[in-house]
LUMTOR-485717 format. One record per residue (C-alpha): residue number from 1; residue in one letter; x, y negated, z negated. Coordinates in pm, 1 decimal, always signed. Layout:
<gutis>
GUTI tifi dopa       xx       yy       zz
GUTI  NUM    a        X        Y        Z
...
</gutis>
This chain:
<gutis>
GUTI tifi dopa       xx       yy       zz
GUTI    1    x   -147.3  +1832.1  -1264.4
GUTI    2    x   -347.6  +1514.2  -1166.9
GUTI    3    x    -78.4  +1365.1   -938.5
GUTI    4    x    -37.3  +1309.9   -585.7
GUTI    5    x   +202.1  +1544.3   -323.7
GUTI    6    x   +295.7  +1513.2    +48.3
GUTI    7    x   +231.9  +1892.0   +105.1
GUTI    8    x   +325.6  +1900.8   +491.2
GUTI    9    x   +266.0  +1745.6   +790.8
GUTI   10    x   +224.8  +1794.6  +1169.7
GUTI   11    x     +0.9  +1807.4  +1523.0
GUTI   12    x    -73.6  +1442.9  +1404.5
GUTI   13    x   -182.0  +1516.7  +1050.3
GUTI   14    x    -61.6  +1538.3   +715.7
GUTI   15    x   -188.8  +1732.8   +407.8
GUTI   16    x   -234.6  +1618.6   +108.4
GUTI   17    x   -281.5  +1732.8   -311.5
GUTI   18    x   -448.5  +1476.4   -422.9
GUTI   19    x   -525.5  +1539.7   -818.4
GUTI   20    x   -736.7  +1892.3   -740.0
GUTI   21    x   -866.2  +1811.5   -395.5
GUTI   22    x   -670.4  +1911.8   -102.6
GUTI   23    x   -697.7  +1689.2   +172.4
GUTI   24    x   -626.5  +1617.6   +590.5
GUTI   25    x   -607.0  +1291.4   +692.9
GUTI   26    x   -402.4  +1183.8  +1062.7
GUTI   27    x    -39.8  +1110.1  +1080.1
GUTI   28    x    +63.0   +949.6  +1435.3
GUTI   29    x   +364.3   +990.3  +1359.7
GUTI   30    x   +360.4  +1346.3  +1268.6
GUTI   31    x   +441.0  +1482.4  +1611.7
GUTI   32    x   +611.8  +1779.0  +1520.2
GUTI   33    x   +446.4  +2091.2  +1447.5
GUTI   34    x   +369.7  +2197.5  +1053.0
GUTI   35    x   +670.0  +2306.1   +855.8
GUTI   36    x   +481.1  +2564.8   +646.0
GUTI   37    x   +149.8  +2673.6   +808.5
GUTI   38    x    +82.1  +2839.1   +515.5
GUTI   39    x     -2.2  +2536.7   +291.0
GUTI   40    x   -307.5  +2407.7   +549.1
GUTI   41    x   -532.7  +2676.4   +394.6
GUTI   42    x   -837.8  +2611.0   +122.0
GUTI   43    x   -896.7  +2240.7   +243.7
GUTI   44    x  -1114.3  +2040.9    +43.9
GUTI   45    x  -1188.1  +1758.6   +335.0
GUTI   46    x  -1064.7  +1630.5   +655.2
GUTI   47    x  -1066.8  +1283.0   +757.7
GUTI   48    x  -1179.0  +1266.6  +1167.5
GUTI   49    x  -1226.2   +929.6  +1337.9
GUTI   50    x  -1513.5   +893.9  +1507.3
GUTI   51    x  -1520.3   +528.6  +1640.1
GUTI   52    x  -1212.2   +326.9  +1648.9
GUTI   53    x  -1031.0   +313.7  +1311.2
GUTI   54    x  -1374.4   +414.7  +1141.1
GUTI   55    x  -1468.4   +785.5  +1079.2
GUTI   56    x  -1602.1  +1059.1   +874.6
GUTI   57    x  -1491.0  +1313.0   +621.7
GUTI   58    x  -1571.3  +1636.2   +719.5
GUTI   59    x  -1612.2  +1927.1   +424.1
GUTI   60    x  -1369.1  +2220.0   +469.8
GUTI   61    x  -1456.7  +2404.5   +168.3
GUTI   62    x  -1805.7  +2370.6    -67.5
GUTI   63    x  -1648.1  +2343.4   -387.3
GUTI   64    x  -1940.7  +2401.1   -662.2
GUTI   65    x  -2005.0  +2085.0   -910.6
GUTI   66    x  -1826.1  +1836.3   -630.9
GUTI   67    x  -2076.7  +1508.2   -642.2
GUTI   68    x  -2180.0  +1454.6   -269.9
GUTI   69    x  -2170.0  +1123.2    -97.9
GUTI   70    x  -2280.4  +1003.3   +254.6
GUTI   71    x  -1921.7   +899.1   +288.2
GUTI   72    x  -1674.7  +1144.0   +126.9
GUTI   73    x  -1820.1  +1478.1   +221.5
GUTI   74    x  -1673.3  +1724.5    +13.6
GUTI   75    x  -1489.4  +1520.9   -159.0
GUTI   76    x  -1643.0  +1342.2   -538.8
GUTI   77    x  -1741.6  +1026.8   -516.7
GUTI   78    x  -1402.0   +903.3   -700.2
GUTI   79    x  -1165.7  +1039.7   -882.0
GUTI   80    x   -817.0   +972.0  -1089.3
GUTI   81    x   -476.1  +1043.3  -1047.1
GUTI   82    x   -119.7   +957.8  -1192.2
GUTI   83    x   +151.3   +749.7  -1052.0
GUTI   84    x   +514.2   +855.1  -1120.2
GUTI   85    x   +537.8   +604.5  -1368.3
GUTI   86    x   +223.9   +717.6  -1587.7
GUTI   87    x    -19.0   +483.6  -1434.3
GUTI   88    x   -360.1   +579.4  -1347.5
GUTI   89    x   -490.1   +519.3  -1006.2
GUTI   90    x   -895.4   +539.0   -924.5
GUTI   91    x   -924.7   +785.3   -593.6
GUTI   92    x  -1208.7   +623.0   -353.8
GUTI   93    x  -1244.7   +769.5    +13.3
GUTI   94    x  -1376.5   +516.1   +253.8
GUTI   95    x  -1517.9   +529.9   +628.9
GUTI   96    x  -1151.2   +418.8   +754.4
GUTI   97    x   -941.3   +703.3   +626.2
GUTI   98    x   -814.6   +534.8   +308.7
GUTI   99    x   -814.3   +663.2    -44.1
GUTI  100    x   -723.8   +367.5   -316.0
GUTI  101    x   -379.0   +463.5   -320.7
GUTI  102    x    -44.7   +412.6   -103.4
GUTI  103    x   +209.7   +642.2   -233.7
GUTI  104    x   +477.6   +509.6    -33.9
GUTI  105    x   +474.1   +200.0   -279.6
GUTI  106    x   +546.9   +408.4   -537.8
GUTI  107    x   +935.6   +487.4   -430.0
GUTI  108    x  +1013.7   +175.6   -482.3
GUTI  109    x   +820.7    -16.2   -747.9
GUTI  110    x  +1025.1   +102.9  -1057.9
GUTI  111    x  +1384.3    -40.1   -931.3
GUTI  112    x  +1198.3   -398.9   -795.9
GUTI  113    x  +1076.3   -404.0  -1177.0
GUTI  114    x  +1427.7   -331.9  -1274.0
GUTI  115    x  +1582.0   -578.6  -1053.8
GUTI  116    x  +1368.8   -876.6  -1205.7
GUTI  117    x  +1398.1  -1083.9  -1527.2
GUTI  118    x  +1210.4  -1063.6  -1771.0
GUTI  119    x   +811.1  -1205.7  -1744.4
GUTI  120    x   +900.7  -1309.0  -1373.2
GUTI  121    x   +688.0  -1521.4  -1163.6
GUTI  122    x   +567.3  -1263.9   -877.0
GUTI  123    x   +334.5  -1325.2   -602.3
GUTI  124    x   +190.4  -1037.5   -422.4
GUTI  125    x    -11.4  -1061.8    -93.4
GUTI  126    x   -254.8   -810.5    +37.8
GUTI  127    x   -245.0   -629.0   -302.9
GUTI  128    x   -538.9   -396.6   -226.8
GUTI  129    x   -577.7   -213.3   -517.9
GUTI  130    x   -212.0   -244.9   -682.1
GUTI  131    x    +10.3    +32.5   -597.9
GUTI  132    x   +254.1   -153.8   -514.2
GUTI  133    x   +260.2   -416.6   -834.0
GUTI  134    x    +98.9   -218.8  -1148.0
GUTI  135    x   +425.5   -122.3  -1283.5
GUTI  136    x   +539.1   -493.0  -1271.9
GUTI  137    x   +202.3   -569.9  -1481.4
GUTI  138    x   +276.0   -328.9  -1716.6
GUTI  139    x   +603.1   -483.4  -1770.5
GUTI  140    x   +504.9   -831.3  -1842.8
GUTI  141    x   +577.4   -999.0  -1499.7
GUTI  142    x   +313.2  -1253.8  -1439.6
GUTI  143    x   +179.7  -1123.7  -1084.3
GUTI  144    x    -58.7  -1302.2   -871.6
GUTI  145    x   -220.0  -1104.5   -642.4
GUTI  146    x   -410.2  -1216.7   -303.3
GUTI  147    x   -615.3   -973.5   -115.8
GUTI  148    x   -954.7  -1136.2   +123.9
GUTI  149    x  -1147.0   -819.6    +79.6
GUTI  150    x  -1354.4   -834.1   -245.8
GUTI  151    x  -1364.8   -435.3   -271.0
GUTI  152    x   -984.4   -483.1   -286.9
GUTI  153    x   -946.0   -715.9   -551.3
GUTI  154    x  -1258.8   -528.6   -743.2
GUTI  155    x  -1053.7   -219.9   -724.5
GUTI  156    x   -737.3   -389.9   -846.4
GUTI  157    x   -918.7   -493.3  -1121.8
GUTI  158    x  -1067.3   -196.0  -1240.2
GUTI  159    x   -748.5    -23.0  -1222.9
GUTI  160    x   -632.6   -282.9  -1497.9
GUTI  161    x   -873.6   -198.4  -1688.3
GUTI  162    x   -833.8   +186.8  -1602.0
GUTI  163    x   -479.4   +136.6  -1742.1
GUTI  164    x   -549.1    -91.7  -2072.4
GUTI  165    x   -338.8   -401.2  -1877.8
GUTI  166    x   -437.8   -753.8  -1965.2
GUTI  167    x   -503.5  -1003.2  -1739.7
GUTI  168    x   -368.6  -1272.0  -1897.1
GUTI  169    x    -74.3  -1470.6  -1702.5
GUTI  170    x   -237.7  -1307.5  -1406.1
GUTI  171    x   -404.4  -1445.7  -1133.6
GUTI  172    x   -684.9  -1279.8   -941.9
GUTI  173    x   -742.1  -1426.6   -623.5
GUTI  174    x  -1029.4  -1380.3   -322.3
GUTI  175    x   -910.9  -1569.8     +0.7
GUTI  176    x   -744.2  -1523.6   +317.4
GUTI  177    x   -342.6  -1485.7   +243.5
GUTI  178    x   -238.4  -1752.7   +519.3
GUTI  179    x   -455.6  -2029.6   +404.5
GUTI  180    x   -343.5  -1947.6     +2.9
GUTI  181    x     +1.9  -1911.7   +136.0
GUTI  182    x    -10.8  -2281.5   +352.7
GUTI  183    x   -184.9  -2408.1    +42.6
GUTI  184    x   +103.0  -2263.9   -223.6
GUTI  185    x   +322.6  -2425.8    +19.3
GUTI  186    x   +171.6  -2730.2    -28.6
GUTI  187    x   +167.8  -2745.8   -330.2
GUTI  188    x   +573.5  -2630.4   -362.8
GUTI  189    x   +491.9  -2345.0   -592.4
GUTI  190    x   +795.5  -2146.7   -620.8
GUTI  191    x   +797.4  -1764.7   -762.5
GUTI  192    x  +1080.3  -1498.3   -868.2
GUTI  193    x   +970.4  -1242.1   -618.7
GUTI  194    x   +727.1  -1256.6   -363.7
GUTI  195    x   +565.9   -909.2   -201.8
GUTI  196    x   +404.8   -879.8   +100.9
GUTI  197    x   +211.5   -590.4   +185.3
GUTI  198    x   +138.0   -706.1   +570.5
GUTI  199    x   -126.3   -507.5   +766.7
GUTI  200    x   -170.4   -417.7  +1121.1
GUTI  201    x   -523.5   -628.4  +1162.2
GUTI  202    x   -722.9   -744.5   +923.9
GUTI  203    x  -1022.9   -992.7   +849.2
GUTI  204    x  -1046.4  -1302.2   +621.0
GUTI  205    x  -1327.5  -1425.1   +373.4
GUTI  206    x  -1455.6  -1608.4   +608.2
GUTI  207    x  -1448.3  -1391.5   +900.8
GUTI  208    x  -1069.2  -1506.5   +959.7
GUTI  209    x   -851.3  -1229.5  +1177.4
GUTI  210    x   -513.9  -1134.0  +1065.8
GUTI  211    x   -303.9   -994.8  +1349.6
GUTI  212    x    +32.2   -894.7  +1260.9
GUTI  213    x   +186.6   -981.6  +1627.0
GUTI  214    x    +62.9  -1327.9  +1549.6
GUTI  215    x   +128.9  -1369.0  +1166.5
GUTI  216    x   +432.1  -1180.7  +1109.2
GUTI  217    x   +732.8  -1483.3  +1188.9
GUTI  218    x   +513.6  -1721.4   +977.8
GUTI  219    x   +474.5  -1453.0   +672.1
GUTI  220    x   +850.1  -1410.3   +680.6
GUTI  221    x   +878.1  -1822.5   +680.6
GUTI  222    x   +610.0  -1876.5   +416.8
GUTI  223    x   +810.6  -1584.6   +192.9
GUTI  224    x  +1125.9  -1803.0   +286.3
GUTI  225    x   +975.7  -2150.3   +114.7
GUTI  226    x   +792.0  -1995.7   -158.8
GUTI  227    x  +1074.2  -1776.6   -301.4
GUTI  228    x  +1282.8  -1919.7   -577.5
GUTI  229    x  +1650.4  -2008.9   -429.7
GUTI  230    x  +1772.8  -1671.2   -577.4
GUTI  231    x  +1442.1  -1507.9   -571.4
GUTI  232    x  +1366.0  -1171.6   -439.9
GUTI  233    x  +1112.7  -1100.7   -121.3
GUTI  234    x   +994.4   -783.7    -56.2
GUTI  235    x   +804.8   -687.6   +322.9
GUTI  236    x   +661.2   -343.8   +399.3
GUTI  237    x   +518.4   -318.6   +692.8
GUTI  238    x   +280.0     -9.4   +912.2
GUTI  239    x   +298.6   -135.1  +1217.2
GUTI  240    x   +610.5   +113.7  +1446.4
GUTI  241    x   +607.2   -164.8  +1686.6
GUTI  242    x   +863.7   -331.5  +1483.3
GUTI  243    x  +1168.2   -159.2  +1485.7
GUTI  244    x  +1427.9   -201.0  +1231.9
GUTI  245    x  +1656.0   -348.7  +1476.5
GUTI  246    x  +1408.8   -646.9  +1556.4
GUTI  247    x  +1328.3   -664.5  +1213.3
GUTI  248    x  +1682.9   -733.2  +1130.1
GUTI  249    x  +1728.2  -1001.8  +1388.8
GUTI  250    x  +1440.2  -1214.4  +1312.1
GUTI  251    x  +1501.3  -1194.7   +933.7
GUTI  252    x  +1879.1  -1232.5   +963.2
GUTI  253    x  +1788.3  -1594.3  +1171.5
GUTI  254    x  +1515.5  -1723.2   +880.3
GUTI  255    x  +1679.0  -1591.1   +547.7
GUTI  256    x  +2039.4  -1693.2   +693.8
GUTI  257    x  +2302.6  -1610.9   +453.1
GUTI  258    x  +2072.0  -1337.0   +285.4
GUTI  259    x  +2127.3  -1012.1   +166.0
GUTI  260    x  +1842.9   -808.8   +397.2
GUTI  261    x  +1788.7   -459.7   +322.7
GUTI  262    x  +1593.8   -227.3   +533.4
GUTI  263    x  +1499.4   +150.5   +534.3
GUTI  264    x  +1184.3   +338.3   +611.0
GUTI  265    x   +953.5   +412.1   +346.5
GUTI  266    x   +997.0   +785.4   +341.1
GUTI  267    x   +805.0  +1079.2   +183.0
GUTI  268    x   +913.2  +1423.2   +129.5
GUTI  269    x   +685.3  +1666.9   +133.9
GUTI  270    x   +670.3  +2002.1    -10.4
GUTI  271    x   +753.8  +2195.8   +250.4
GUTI  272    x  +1117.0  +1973.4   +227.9
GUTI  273    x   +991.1  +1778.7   +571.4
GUTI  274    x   +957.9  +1426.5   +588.6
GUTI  275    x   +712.3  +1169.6   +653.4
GUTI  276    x   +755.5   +800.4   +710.9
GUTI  277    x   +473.5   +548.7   +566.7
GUTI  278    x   +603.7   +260.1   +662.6
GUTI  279    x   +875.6    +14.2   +707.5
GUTI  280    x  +1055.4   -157.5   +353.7
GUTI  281    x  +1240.3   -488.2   +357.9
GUTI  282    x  +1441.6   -611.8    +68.9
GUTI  283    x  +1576.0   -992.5    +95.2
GUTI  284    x  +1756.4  -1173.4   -184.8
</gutis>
């Protein structure tokens, strides 16, 4: 089947199925030791940093007919798979471990789209390439989505097209997400839901740095003022620093009165283990 699957994880790592390649990337948090050894075998490619978050993919296998690349050794130079849902995701290795997909975003996508009225107003910040918000497309939401990396928002985009889903009542847009989010503030633009997809570190249009130690009380503020009165926001965050408990304390003194929600984004492998992704925050 062309779908993604958690195999196992451990010593740092986790395996992945990914479509037909078999995969290795690291896993922090994976301090435990594999659940089923016998699942690591007939690797495609393993992801190994080399310099800071940057790094490599190393072959495991030489599959015949695989298209090389300087990049994703052993691995085509893209490929597709299928979201839960029926969506079709583009599969693109890069030099930082990343593969055009979050999984985790998956879990939870469905009930959000459930949750929401009909053609809702949603506003989705560092949208990368959409695996968090396609299923709200495909349902008629009107989504716009903010990412400062143009290979972001070009992936988004072909992904719409990948999937037939128009663009219209969309917006599409290239720029740091404080400034558009001090600007939409400005302006008192006011959505149904808005998402927030906050990363560790990250770098603007213009060279801008996003640090999530900095950033992260005025994203939950900006969510606060931009959210319709009984609008939904959704956080997930990748940083551990943040525990649950702090989490709950700062939210619980901006969205006062709220209901806040939080669990850890958690996939299950196939070896029945565990592995978190993530923090998720529900507020309405």
């Amino acid at each position: 089947m062309n779908t993604y699957q958690l195999l196992d994880s451990g010593n740092r790592q986790k395996l992945e199925q990914v479509g037909p390649y078999k995969i290795i990337r690291p896993a922090p948090q994976a301090i435990w030791e594999p659940f089923n050894p016998s699942l690591w075998n007939d690797i495609d490619s393993e992801f190994v940093k080399e310099k800071g978050e940057k790094g490599s993919w190393k072959p495991r296998k030489n599959p015949e007919g695989v298209k090389r690349k300087k990049l994703g050794t052993g691995l085509p130079e893209n490929w597709f798979v299928d979201s839960p849902s029926g969506l079709q995701f583009k599969v693109e290795p890069n030099d930082y471990g990343n593969i055009g997909i979050f999984p985790e975003h998956w879990i939870y996508s469905n009930e959000l789209n459930n949750l929401l009225p009909k053609k809702s107003k949603v506003l989705n910040v560092f949208t990368y390439t959409g695996s968090n918000c396609l299923d709200l497309v495909k349902s008629g939401h009107l989504v716009t989505v903010v990412d400062s990396a143009k290979t972001a928002i070009s992936g988004y985009t072909f992904n719409l097209g990948l999937n037939k889903l128009s663009r219209q009542g969309q917006r599409l847009v290239l720029e740091d997400a404080i400034k558009f989010l001090d600007r939409e503030i400005r302006r008192e633009s006011k959505y149904d839901c808005v998402m927030i997809d906050a990363p560790s570190y990250g770098r603007g249009t213009k060279k801008e740095v996003f640090d999530i130690d900095e950033s992260l009380i005025k994203l939950f503020q900006n969510a606060k003022r931009l959210a319709k009165k009984d609008g939904i926001v959704i956080f997930t965050l990748h940083s551990p620093r943040y525990t649950q408990a702090a989490l709950k304390q700062s939210l619980e003194q901006i969205f006062e009165g709220k209901n806040i929600n939080i669990q850890e984004l958690m996939l299950e492998a196939e070896s029945k283990s565990y592995l978190t992704s993530g923090t998720f925050v529900q507020i309405q």
